[in-house]
GUVEX-988880 format. One record per residue (C-alpha): residue in one letter; x, y, z; residue number from 1. Coordinates in nm, 2 decimals. Each point is the difference from the previous one (the first is absolute). Example, Ala and Ser with C-alpha at 12.3 -4.5 7.8 and 13.67 -1.06 7.14 Angstrom:
PT   code        u        v        w   pos
PT      a     1.23    -0.45     0.78     1
PT      s     0.14     0.34    -0.07     2
This chain:
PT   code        u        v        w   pos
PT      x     5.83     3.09     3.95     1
PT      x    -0.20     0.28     0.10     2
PT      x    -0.16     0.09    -0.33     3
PT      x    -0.05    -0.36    -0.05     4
PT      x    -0.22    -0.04     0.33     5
PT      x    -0.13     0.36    -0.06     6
PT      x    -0.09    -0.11    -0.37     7
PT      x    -0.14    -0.33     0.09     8
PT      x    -0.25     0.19     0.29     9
PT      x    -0.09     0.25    -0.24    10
PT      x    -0.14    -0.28    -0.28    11
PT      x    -0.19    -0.19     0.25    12
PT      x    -0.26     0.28    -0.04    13
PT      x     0.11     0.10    -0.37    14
PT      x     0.05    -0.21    -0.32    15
PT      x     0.34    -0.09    -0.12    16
PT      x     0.22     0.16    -0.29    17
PT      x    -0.13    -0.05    -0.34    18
PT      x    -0.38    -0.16     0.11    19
PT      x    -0.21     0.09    -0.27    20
PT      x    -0.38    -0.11    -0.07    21
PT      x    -0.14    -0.01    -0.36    22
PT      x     0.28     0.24    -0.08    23
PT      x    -0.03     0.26     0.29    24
PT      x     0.29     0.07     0.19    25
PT      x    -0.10    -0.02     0.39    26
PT      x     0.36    -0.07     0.15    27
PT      x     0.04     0.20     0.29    28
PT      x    -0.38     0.02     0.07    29
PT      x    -0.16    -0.12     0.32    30
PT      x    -0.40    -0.18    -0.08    31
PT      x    -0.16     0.33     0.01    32
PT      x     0.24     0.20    -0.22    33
PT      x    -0.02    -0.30    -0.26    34
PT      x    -0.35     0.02    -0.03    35
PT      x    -0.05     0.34    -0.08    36
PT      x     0.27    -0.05    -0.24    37
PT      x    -0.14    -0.22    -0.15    38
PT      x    -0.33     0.06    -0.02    39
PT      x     0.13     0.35    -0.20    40
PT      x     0.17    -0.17    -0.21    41
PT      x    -0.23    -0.26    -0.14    42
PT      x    -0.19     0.28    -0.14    43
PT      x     0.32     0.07    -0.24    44
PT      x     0.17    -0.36     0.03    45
PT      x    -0.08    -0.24    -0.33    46
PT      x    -0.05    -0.31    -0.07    47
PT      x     0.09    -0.17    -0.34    48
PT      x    -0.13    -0.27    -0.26    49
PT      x     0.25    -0.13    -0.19    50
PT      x     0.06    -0.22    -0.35    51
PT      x     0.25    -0.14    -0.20    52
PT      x     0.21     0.30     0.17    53
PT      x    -0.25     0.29    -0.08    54
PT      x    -0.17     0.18     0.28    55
PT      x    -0.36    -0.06    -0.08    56
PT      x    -0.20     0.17     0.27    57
PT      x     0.16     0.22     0.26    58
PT      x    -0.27     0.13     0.26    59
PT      x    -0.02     0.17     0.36    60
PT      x     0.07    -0.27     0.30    61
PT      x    -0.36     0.11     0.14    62
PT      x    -0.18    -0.06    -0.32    63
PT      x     0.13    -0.32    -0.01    64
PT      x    -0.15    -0.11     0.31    65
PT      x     0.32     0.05     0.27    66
PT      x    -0.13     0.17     0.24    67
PT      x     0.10     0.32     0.25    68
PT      x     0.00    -0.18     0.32    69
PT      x     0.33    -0.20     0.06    70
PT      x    -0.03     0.01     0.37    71
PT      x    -0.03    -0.35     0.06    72
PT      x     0.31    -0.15    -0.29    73
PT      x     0.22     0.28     0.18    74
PT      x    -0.07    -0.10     0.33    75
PT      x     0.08    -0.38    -0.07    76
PT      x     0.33     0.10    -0.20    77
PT      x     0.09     0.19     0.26    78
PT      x    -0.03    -0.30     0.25    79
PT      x     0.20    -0.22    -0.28    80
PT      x     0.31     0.22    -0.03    81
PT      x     0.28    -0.07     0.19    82
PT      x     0.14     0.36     0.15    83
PT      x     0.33    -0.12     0.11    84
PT      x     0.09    -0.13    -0.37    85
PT      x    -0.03     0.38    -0.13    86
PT      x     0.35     0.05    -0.11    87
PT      x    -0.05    -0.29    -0.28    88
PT      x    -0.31     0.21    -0.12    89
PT      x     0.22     0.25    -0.12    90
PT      x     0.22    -0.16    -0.20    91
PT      x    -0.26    -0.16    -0.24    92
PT      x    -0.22    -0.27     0.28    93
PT      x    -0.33     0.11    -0.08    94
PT      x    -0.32    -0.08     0.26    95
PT      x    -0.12    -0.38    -0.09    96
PT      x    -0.34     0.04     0.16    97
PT      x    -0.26    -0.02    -0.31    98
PT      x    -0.30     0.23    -0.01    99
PT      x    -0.34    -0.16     0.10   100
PT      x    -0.25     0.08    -0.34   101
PT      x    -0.29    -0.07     0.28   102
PT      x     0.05     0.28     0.14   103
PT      x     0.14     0.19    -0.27   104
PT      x    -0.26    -0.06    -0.27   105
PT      x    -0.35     0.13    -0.05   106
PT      x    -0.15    -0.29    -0.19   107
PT      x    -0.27     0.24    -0.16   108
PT      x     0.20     0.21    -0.08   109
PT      x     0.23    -0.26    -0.16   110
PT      x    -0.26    -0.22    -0.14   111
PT      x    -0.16     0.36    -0.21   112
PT      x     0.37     0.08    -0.15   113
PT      x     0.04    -0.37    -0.09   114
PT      x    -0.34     0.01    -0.15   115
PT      x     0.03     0.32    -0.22   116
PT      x     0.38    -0.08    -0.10   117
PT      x    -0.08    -0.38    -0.11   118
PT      x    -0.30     0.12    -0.21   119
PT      x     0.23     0.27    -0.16   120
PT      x     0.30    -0.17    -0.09   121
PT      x    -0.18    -0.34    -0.08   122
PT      x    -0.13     0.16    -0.30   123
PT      x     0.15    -0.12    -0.32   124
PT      x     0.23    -0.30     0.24   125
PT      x    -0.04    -0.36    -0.10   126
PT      x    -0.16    -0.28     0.26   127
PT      x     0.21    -0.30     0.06   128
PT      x    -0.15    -0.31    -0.12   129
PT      x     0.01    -0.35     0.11   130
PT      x     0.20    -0.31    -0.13   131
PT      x    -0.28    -0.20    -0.19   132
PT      x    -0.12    -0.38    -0.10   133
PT      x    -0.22    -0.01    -0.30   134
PT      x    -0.10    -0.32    -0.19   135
PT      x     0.08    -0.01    -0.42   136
PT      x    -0.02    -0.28    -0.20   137
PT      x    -0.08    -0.22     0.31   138
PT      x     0.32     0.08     0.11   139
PT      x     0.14     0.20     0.30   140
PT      x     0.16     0.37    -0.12   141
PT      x     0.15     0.24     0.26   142
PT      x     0.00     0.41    -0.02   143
PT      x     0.27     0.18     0.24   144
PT      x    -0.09     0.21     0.23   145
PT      x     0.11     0.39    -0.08   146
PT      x     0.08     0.27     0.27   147
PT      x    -0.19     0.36    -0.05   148
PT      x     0.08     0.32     0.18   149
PT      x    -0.42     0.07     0.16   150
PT      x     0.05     0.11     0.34   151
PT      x    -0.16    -0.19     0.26   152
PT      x    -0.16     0.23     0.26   153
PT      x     0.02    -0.23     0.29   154
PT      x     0.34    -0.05    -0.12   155
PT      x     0.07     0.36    -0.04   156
PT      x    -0.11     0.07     0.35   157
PT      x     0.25    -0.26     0.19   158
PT      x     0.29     0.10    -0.14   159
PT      x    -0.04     0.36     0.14   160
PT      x    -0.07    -0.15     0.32   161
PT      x     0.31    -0.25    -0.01   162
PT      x     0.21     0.34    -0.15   163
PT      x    -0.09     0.18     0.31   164
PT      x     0.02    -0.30     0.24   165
PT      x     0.37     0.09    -0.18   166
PT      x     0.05     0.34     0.05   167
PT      x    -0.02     0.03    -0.36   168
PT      x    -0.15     0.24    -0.24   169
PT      x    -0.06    -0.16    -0.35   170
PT      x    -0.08    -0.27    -0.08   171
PT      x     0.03    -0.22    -0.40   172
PT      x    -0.30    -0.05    -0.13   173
PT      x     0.16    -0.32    -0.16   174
PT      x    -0.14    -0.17     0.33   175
PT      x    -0.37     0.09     0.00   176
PT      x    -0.04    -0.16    -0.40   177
PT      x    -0.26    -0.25     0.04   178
PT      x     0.15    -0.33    -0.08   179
PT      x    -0.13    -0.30    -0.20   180
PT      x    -0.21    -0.27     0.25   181
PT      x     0.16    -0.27    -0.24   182
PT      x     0.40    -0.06    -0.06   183
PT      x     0.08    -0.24    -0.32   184
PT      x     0.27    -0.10     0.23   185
PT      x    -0.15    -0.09     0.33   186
PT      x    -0.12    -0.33     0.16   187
PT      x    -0.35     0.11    -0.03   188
PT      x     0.02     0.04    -0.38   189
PT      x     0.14    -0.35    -0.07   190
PT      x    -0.28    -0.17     0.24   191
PT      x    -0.25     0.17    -0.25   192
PT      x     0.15    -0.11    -0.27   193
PT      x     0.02    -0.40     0.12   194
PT      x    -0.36     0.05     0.13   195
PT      x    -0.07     0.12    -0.37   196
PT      x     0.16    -0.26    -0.19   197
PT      x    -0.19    -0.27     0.16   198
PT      x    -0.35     0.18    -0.06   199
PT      x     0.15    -0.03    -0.32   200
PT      x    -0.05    -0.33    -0.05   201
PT      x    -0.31    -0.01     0.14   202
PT      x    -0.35    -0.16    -0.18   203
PT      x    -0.33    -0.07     0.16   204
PT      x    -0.30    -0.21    -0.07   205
PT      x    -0.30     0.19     0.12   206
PT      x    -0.29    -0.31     0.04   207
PT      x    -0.34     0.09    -0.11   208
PT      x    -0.18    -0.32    -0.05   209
PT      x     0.15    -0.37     0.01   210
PT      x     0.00    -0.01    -0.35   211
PT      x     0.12     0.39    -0.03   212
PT      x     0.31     0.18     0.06   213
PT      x     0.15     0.32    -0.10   214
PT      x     0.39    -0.01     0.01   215
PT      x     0.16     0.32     0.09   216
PT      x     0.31     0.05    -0.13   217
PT      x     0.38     0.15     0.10   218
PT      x    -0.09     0.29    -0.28   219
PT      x    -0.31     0.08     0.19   220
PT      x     0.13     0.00     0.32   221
PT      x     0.29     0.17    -0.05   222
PT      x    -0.15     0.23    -0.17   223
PT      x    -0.21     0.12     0.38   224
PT      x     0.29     0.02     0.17   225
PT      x     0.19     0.31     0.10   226
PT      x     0.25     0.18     0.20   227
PT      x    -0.16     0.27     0.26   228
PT      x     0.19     0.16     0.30   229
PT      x     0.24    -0.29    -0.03   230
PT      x    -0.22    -0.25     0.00   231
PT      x    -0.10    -0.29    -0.24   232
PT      x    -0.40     0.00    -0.04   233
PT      x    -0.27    -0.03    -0.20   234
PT      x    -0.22     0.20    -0.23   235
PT      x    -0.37    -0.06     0.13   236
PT      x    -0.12     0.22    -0.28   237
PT      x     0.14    -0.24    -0.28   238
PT      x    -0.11    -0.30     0.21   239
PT      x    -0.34     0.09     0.03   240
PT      x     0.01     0.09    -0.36   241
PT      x     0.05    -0.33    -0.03   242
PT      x    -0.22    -0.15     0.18   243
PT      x    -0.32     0.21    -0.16   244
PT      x     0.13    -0.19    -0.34   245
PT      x    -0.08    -0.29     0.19   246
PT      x    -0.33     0.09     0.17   247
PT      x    -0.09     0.09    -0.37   248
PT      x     0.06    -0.35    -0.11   249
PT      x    -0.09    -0.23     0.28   250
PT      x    -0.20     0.21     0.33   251
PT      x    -0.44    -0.06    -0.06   252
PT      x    -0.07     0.30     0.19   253
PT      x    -0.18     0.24    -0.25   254
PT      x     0.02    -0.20    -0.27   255
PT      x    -0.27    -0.16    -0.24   256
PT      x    -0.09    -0.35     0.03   257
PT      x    -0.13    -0.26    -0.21   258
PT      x    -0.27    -0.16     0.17   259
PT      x    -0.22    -0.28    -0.07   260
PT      x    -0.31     0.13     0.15   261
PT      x    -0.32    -0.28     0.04   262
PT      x    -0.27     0.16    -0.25   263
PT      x     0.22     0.22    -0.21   264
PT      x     0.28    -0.20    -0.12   265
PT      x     0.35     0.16     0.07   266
PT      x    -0.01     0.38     0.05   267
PT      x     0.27     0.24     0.01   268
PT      x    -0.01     0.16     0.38   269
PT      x     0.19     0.34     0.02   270
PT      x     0.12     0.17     0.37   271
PT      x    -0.14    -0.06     0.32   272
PT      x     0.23    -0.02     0.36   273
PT      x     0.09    -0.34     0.00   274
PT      x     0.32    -0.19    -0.12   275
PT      x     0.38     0.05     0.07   276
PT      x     0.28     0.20    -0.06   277
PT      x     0.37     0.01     0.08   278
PT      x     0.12     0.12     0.35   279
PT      x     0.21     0.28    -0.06   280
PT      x     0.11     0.09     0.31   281
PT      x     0.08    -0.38     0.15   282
PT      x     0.10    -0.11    -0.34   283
PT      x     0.29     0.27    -0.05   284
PT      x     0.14    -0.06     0.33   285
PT      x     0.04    -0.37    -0.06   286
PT      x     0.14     0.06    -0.33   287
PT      x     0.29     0.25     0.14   288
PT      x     0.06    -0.29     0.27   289
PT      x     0.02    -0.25    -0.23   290
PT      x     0.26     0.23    -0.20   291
PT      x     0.18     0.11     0.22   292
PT      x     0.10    -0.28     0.13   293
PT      x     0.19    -0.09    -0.34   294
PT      x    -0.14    -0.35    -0.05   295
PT      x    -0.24    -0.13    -0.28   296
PT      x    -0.33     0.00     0.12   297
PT      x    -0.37    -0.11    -0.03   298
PT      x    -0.33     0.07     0.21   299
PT      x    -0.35     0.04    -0.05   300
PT      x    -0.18     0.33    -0.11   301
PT      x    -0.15     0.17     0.30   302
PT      x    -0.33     0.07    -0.10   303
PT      x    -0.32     0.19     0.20   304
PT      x    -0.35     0.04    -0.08   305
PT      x    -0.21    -0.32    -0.08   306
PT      x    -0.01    -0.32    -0.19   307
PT      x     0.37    -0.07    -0.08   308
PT      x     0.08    -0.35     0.01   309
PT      x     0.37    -0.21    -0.08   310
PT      x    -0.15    -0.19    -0.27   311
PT      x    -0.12     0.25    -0.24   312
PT      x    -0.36    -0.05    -0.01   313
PT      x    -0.30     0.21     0.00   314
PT      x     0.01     0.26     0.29   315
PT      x    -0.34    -0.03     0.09   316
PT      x     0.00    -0.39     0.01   317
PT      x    -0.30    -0.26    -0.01   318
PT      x    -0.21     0.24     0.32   319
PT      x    -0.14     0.31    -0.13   320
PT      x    -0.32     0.18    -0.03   321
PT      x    -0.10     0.08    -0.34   322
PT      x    -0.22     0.31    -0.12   323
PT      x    -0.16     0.02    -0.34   324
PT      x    -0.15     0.34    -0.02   325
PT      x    -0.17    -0.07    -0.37   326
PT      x    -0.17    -0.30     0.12   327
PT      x    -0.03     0.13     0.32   328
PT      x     0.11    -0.30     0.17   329
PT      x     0.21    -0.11     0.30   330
PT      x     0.21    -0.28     0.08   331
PT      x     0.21    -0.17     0.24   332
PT      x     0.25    -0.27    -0.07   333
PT      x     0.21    -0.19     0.23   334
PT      x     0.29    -0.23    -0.09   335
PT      x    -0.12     0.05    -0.34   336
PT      x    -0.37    -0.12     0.02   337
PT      x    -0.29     0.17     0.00   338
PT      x    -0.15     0.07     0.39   339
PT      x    -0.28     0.24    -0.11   340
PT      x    -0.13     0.27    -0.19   341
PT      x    -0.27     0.25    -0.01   342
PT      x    -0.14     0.28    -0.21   343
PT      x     0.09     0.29     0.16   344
PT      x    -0.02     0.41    -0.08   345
PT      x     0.25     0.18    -0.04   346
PT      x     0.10     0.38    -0.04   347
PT      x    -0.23     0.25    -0.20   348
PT      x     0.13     0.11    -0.37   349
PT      x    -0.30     0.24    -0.08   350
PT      x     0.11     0.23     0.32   351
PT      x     0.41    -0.06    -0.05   352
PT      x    -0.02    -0.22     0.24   353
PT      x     0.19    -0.31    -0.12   354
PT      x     0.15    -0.29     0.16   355
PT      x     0.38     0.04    -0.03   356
PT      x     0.15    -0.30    -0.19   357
PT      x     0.35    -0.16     0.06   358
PT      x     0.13    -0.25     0.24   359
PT      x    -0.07     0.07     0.34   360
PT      x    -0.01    -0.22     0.37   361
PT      x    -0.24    -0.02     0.29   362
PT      x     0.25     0.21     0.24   363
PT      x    -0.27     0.05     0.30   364
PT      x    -0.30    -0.20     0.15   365
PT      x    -0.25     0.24     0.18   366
PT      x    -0.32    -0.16     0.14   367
PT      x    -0.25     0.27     0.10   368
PT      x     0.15     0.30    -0.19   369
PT      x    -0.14     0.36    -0.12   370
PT      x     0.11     0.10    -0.34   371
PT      x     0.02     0.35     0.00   372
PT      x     0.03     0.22    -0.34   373
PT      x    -0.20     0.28    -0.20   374
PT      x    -0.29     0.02    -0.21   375
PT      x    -0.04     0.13    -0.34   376
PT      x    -0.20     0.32     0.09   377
PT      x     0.27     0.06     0.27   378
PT      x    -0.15    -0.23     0.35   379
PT      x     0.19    -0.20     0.22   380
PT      x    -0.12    -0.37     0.02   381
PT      x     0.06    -0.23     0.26   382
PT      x    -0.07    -0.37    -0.08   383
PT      x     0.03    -0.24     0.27   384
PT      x     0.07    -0.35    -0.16   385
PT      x     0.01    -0.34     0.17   386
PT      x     0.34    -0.18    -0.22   387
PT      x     0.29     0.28    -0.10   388
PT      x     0.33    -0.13    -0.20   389
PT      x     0.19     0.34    -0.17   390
PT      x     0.20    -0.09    -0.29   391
PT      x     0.12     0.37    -0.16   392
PT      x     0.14     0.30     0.19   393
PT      x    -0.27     0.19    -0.08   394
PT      x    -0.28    -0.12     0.19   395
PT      x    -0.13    -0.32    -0.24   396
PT      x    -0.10    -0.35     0.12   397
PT      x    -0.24    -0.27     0.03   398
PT      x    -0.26     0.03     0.20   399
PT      x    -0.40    -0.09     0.10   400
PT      x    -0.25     0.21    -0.18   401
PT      x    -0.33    -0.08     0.17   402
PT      x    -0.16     0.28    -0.21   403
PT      x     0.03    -0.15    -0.36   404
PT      x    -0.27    -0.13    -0.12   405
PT      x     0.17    -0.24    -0.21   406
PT      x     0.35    -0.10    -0.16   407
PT      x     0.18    -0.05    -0.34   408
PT      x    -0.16     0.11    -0.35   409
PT      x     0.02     0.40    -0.07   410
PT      x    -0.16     0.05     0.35   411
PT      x     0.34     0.20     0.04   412
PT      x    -0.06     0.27    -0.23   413
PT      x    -0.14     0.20     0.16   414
PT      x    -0.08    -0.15     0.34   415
PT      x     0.36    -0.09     0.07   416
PT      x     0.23     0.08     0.28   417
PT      x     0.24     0.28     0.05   418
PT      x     0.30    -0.27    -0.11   419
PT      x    -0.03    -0.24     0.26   420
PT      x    -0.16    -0.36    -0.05   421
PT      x    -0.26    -0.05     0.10   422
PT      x    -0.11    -0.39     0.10   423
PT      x    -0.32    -0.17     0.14   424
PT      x     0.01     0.01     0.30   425
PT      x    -0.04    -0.38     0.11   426
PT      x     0.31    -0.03    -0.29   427
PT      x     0.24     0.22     0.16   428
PT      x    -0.07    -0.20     0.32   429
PT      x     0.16    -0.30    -0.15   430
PT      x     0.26     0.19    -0.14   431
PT      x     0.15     0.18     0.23   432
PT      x     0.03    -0.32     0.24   433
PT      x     0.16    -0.15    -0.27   434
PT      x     0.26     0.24    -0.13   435
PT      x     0.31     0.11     0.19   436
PT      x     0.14     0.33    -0.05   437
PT      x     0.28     0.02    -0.26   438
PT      x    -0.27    -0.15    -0.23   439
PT      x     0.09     0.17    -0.31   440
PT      x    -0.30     0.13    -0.20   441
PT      x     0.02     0.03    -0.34   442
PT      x    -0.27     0.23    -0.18   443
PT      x    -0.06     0.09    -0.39   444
């Protein structure tokens, strides 16, 4: 009884028979004594990598990121033990308490030797892939996921931790693989592959004009979808591929025109900013709703720009004002009659200074404005004009041009303007009361 009390006094300030930490012995030790024990040995005390029961890596402790301060894990083991159960020690009842990696680890340290080790044995390993949907022949196939052997670093680094949290001093690399995001097998899978067989029965009807419609097929659509990071979507590259076939055939912005022009007969009017063209943006996402809902569908084309109408006639309509640069006219029709017209002047060929042809609107009214741009031997002008409607990006409109002399005939060559139109004055009056902007302007 004596040795038992004396043995149970003497371990409440000492650790019990067969403690050990990461290997090292310390039974018998009080805190202090541990520590420096310790913090010796880790100099000398490994740490191993295994796989498939090869030792792959076997490093110093302290390289490895456990560090030489224990004082703080001893201390709480020490409070943990029970000193009076000290004769069960020795017999085989090892310490329960579990080392704290907090305390233990350097996490630089650590996260260095997991970096340098997973970019040396990675080299040559195989990265796990994903279980996987594809569409062929309009129908649903499936691809099985397959498990590599690359190291995952993050991985790499908790399983040393949890090995010391363990009072362990290897660990398998078997459980720092990376693993496949996608199992053939799981609940996640088959939800993809439902969700996939109903897009695959999915056509559209994409409504251009009442009379026009393009159908969009199961083959097309399937052939936009795809499976990324577990997840059925769509291919916006293909789609908008797509959709440029369709601005080729049916979108007016850019295009050439036929036009039946008043003095000319019809003409053939190439570029110029106005018409429409397909939404890209707003259109995709209505499509991948639509899809991805699984259900037949039909919508109108989402269009932007100017002049689209739902029944598929001319985009600029019966209101327009026309320009005819080789008779040097102008005029202005509303609901498809004839308001007025005027001779007008327009830009100067002899100096390269030509009117820009193509299709065009009225996108601003300025009363009172000063055109601003540069002469031919290199000075600024500044021309304060009473009536200002730009049509072009690049600084061309109709406007009052008190300065002519006179209008229409070859006046132009060589008296013209520097592209602008220029109108009578007491002509662009009435005009620009009676135009709204979005007039389209159609110039040849």
């Amino acid at each position: 009884m004596v040795i038992y009390i004396g043995g149970s006094m003497y371990y409440q300030q000492h650790f019990l028979p067969r403690t050990t930490i990461l290997g090292s012995k310390i039974a018998g030790e009080n805190v202090e004594q541990a520590d420096k024990l310790l913090s010796q040995k880790i100099k000398t005390a490994k740490f191993t990598l295994k796989e498939n029961g090869k030792n792959v890596v076997i490093e110093k402790q302290e390289v490895v990121g456990i560090q030489n301060k224990f004082n703080v894990t001893l201390r709480k083991i020490m409070r943990s033990q029970n000193a009076w159960a000290w004769p069960a020690h020795l017999i085989g009842v090892t310490s329960s308490k579990i080392p704290n990696s907090k305390a233990m680890i350097n996490q630089t340290a650590l996260q260095q030797f997991a970096s340098s080790t997973v970019t040396k044995l990675n080299v040559n390993r195989k990265a796990s892939t994903d279980a996987n949907l594809a569409f062929k022949n309009g129908k649903v196939v499936t691809t099985k996921e397959t498990q590599g052997n690359l190291i995952s670093e993050d991985k790499l680094v908790a399983a040393i931790k949890k090995s010391v949290d363990n009072n362990q001093t290897s660990i398998n690399l078997k459980s720092t693989y990376t693993k496949p995001g996608l199992i053939e097998s799981s609940s996640k899978f088959g939800k993809l592959k439902t969700k996939m067989n109903k897009i695959a029965k999915v056509n559209g009807d994409l409504k251009i004009y009442n009379d026009t419609k393009v159908d969009i097929s199961s083959t097309e659509i399937t052939g936009w979808v795809k499976v990324v990071d577990g997840n059925v979507t769509l291919d916006k590259t293909k789609m908008a591929d797509y959709l440029n076939k369709l601005d080729d055939q049916y979108a007016t912005y850019g295009s050439s025109r036929q036009f039946k022009s008043t003095a000319s007969g019809v003409v053939t009017v190439n570029g110029g900013l106005y018409g429409w063209t397909i939404n890209q943006s707003e259109e995709i996402k209505q499509l991948t709703t639509d899809i991805m809902a699984g259900k037949n569908f039909d919508h109108w084309i989402i269009t932007k720009g100017s002049g689209y109408s739902k029944d598929g006639g001319s985009d600029i309509g019966g209101t327009y004002v026309e320009v005819d640069i080789q008779n040097q006219h102008e005029y202005y029709y509303k609901d498809g009659v004839l308001v007025m017209d005027s001779a007008v002047v327009t830009g100067d060929p002899t100096t390269d200074h030509e009117t820009p042809t193509g299709t065009y609107s009225i996108w601003s009214k300025q009363p009172g404005a000063t055109l601003r741009g540069q002469n031919d031997n290199g000075s600024d002008y500044a021309t304060k004009v009473n009536y200002w409607m730009p049509i072009d990006d690049t600084g061309v409109g109709l406007h009052d041009s008190s300065w002519q002399p006179k209008y229409g005939g070859d006046w132009y060559m060589g008296h013209g303007s520097h592209g602008c139109v220029n109108n009578p004055p007491e002509f662009i009056a009435k005009l620009y009361a009676a135009v709204s902007v979005g007039t389209p302007v159609v110039v040849f």
